[in-house]
PLY file of the C-alpha trace (Angstrom):
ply
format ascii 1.0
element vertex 249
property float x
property float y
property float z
element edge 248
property int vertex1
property int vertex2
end_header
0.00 0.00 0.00
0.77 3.80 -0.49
2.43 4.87 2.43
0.19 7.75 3.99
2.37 11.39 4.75
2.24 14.58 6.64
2.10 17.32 4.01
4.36 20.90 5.06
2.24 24.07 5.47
5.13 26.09 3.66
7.64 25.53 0.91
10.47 27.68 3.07
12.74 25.24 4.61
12.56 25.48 8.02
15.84 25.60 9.98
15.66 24.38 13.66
14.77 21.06 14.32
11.54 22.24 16.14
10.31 24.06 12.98
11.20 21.06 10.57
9.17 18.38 13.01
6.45 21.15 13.32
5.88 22.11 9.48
4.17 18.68 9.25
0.42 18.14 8.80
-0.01 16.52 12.44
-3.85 16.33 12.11
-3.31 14.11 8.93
-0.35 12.17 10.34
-2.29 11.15 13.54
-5.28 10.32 11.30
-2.33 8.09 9.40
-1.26 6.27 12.30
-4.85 5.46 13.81
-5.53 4.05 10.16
-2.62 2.09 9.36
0.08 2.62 12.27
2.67 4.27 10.58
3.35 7.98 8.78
5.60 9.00 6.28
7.48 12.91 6.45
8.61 13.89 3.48
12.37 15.82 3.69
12.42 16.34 7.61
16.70 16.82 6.81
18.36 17.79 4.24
20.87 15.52 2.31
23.91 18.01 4.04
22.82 17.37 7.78
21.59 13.70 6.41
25.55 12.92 5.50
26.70 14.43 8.67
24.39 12.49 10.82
26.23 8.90 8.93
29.27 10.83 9.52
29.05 10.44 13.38
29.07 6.55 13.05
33.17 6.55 12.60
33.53 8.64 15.45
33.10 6.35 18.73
33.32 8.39 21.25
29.46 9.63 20.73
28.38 6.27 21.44
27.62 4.31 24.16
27.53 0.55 22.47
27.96 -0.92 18.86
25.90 -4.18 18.15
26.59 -6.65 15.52
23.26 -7.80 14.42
24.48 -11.61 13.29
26.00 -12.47 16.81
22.16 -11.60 18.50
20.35 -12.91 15.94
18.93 -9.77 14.56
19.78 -9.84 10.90
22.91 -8.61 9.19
24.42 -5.10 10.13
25.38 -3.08 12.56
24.07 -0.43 14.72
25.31 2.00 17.45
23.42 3.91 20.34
24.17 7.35 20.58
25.51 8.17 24.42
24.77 11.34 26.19
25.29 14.17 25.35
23.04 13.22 22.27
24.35 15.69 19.44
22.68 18.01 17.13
20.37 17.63 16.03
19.54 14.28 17.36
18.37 15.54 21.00
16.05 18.47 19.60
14.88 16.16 17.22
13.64 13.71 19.88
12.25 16.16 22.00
10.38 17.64 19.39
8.86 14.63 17.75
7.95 13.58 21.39
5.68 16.69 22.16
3.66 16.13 18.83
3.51 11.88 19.73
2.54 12.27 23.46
-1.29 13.18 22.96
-1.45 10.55 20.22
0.16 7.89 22.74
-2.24 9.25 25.45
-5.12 8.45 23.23
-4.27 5.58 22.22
-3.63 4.40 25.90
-7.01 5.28 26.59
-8.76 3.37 23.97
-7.08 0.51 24.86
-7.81 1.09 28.60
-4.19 1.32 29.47
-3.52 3.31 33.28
-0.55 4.64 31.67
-0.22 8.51 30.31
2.66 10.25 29.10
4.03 13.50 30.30
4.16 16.39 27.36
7.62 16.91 27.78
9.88 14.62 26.49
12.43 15.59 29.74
9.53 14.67 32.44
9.36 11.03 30.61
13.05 10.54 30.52
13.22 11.57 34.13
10.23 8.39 34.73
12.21 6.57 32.59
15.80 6.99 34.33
13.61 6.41 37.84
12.59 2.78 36.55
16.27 2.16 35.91
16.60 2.58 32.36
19.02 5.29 32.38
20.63 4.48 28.82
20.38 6.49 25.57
18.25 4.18 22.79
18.88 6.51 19.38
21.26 4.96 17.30
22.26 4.74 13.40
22.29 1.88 11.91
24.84 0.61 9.03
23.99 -2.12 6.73
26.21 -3.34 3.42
25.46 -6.07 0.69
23.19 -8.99 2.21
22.47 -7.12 5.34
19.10 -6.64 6.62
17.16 -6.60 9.62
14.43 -9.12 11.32
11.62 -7.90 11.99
11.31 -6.87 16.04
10.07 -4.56 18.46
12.17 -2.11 19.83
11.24 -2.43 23.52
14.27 -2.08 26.62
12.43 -1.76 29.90
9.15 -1.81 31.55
8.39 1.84 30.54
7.88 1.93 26.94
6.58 4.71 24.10
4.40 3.30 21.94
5.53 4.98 18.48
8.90 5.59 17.34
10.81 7.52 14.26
13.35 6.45 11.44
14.64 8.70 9.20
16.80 7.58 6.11
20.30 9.00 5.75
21.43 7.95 2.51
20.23 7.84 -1.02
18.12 5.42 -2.26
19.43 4.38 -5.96
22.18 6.42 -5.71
23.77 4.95 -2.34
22.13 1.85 -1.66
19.89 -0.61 -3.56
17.28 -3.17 -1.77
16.92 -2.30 2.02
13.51 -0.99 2.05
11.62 -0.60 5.52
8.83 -2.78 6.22
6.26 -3.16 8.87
4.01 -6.14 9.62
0.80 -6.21 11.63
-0.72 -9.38 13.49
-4.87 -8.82 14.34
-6.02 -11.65 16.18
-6.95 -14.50 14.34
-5.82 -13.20 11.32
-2.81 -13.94 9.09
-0.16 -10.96 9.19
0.09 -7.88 6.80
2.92 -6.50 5.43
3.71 -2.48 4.25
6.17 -1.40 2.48
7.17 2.37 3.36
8.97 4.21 -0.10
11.77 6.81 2.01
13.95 9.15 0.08
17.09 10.39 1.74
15.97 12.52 4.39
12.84 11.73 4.88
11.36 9.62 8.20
8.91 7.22 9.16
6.97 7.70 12.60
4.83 4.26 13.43
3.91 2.05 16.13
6.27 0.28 18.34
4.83 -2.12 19.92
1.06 -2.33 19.81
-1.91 -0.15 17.97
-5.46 0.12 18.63
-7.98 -0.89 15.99
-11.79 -0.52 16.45
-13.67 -3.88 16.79
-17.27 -5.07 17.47
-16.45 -4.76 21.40
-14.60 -1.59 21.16
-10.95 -1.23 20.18
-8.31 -4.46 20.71
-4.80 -4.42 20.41
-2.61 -4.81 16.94
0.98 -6.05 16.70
3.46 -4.28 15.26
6.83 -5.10 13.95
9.09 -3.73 11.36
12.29 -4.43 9.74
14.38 -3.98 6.75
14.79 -5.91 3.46
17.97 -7.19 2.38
20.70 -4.46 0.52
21.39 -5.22 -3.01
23.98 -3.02 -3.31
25.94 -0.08 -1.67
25.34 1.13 1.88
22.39 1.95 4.00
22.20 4.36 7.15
19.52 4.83 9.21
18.66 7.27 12.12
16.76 5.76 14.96
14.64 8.25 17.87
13.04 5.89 20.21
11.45 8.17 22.88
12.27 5.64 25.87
15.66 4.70 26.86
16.84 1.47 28.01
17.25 -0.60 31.16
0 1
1 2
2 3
3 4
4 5
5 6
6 7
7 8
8 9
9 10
10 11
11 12
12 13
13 14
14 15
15 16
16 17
17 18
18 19
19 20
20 21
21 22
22 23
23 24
24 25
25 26
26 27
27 28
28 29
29 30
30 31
31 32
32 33
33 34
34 35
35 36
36 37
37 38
38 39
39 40
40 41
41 42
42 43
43 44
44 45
45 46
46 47
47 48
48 49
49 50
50 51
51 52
52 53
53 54
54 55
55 56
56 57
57 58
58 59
59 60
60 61
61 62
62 63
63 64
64 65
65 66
66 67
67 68
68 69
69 70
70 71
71 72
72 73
73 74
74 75
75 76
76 77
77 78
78 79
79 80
80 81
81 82
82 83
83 84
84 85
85 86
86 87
87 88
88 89
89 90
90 91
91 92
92 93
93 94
94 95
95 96
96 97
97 98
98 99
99 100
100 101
101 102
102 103
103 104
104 105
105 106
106 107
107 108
108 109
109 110
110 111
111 112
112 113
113 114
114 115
115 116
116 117
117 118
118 119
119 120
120 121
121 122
122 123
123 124
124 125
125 126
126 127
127 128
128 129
129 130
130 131
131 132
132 133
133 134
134 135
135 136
136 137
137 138
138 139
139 140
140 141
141 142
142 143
143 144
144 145
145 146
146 147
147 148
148 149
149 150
150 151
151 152
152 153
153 154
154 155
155 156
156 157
157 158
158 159
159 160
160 161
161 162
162 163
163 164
164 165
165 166
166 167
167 168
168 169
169 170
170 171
171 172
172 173
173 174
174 175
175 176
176 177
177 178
178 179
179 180
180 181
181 182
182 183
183 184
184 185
185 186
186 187
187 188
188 189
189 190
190 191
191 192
192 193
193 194
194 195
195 196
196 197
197 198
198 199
199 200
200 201
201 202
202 203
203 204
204 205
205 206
206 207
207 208
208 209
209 210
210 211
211 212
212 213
213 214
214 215
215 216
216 217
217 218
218 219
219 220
220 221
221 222
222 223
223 224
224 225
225 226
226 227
227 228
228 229
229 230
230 231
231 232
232 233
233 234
234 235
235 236
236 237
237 238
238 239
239 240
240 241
241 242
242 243
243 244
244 245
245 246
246 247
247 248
């Protein structure tokens, strides 16, 4: 299926992360994720700050772990979480997309009669977050060559979890890479699973579910599960940037 995305209210680039996250048609994107759990923003970075983003990934000291995906079991790949101090414009990023996510969350909580509701600012969550223990920075960029790709999972590290998450493409589709598109399945009860296929250019991202969705049933709404992954690379090299709004255990 067409992947559904949040339309800009101006053609003027916007400069601070704040303005790029808030240019976006949030009415329609929320409207996206209630219909099919995921959203697609069209040119949230620019290919400049996109190539400085994959940049980072050779410099270790702004990260806290590197995982090889083939000694866990995840795929083929590699990935590293970010350590605090998160740089720009990863932090503002994250913060931002969180105050636009946290009613949608809280909504969704509610249909699913969850006793859980988020704070609006991402800095009050982080601070429930680092009081549960999970005190450890979760956005990363990933790095996947020829053959790589990733299983489909659920990024979930502690008890405290947000429900939706962002990925936003750092490299070139065609140009950099070939293959490696993102893909997210959903499991209804009783039903056999359905897979999407989300089109990204380079800069562009992808907020969807994490974990769980609500969908409106007979009874009132039940839970969906979520997954997503990435298909295998072709050719060239893939990098990904990763905001997951709770950090880890």
């Amino acid at each position: 299926m067409n992947a559904p995305t949040g339309t800009t209210r101006s053609a003027k680039a916007a400069r601070s992360p704040a303005d790029r996250v808030a240019r976006y048609d949030w009415a329609r994107i929320a409207e996206a994720l209630d219909t099919v759990g995921f959203a697609r923003l069209e040119k949230l970075l620019t290919p400049r700050v996109c190539e400085r983003i994959a940049q980072y990934y050779d410099d270790d000291d702004r990260f806290r772990s590197h995982i090889h995906m083939a000694r866990h079991g995840y795929g083929r790949g590699e990935y590293k979480y970010f350590a605090y101090p998160l740089p720009d414009p990863i932090g503002p990023l994250r913060a931002a997309f969180y105050a636009r996510l946290a009613p949608i969350a809280n909504r969704w909580c509610e249909r699913l009669g969850i006793d859980m509701r988020y704070p609006a600012a991402h800095a009050a969550f982080l601070k429930q977050c680092h009081a549960a223990g999970q005190m450890r920075p979760t956005p990363l960029v990933l790095r996947y060559g020829p053959g790589d790709y990733n299983c489909l999972h659920q990024d979930l590290y502690g008890d405290l979890a947000f429900p939706l998450q962002v990925a936003v493409l750092l490299s070139g589709p065609g140009t950099d890479f070939t293959g490696g598109e993102f893909v997210l399945t959903e499991q209804r009860p009783r039903r056999q699973s359905r897979a999407s296929v989300v089109p990204l250019g380079q800069g562009d991202a992808v907020v969807f579910a994490v974990n769980h969705r609500p969908v409106d049933g007979a009874r009132g709404a039940y839970r969906v599960t979520m997954r997503h992954g990435v298909s295998s690379i072709r050719s060239g090299h893939r990098h990904t940037l990763g905001l997951i709004f709770h950090d880890a255990a």
